[in-house]
C-alpha positions, 0 to 999 in steps of 0.5 A: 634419628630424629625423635618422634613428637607424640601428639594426642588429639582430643575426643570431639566435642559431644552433643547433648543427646537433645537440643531441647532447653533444660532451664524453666518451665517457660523454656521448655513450651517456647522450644516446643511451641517453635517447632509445632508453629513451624509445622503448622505454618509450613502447611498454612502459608504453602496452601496460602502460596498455592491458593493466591498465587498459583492456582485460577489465574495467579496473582492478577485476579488478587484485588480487593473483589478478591478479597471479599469474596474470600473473607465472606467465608469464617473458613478462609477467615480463620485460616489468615487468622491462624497464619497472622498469628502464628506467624507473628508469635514464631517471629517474635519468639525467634527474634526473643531467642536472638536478643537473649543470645546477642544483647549484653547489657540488661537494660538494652535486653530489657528495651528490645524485649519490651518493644518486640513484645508491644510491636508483636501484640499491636500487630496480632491486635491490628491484624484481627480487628481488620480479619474480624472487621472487615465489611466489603459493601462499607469499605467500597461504598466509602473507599474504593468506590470510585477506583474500582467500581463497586 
């Protein structure tokens, strides 16, 4: 007779009962801020999507009449708002959580950190000034008047 090998297998590995950080204060508010963006940007860019693009003719009517016309309301200003800046935080907090898990050295981490957070707050800061600024009877007098007819 052959001797049997006995051959134990091992317990699988256990997840923690939740995935939520135990570290700092700060770790704790980014995770939650993450899935409430994720929330609110769900319904945000959906409404967006269904508002631009496919209700009242669709894409074509998008031009710069368009915009006007949407931006004249604080309503539909704050909702692109609200979109921009949502958006750009959910992304640079993702891609925060990218570099911390995959850069290395110190001081690679430090860099990409650094740029991500001066691009991301350049961005949210260029975004606004164009929301809050912006003047369709200006802009069409000195820009696109000629093009399109204002």
């Amino acid at each position: 007779m052959a001797a049997v090998e006995e051959r134990t297998i091992k317990a699988p590995v256990t997840r923690q009962q939740s995935n939520r950080p135990t570290g700092s204060s700060i770790d704790v508010w980014t995770w939650f801020f993450m899935r409430i963006s994720g929330i609110v940007l769900l319904f945000l860019v959906l409404g967006h999507f269904t508002i631009v693009h496919l209700i009242g003719g669709g894409v074509d009517r998008v031009n710069f009449a368009f915009v006007a016309g949407r931006w004249s309301s604080p309503f539909w200003q704050t909702w692109d708002w609200t979109m921009l800046f949502l958006g750009m935080l959910h992304g640079a907090n993702g891609m925060k959580v990218l570099i911390n898990d995959y850069v290395r050295k110190p001081g690679a981490r430090a860099a990409l950190k650094s740029s991500l957070y001066t691009m991301t707050f350049v961005l949210i800061l260029l975004g606004t000034l164009i929301i809050v600024s912006f003047d369709p009877t200006r802009l069409c007098a000195k820009v696109v008047g000629k093009v399109a007819g204002c």
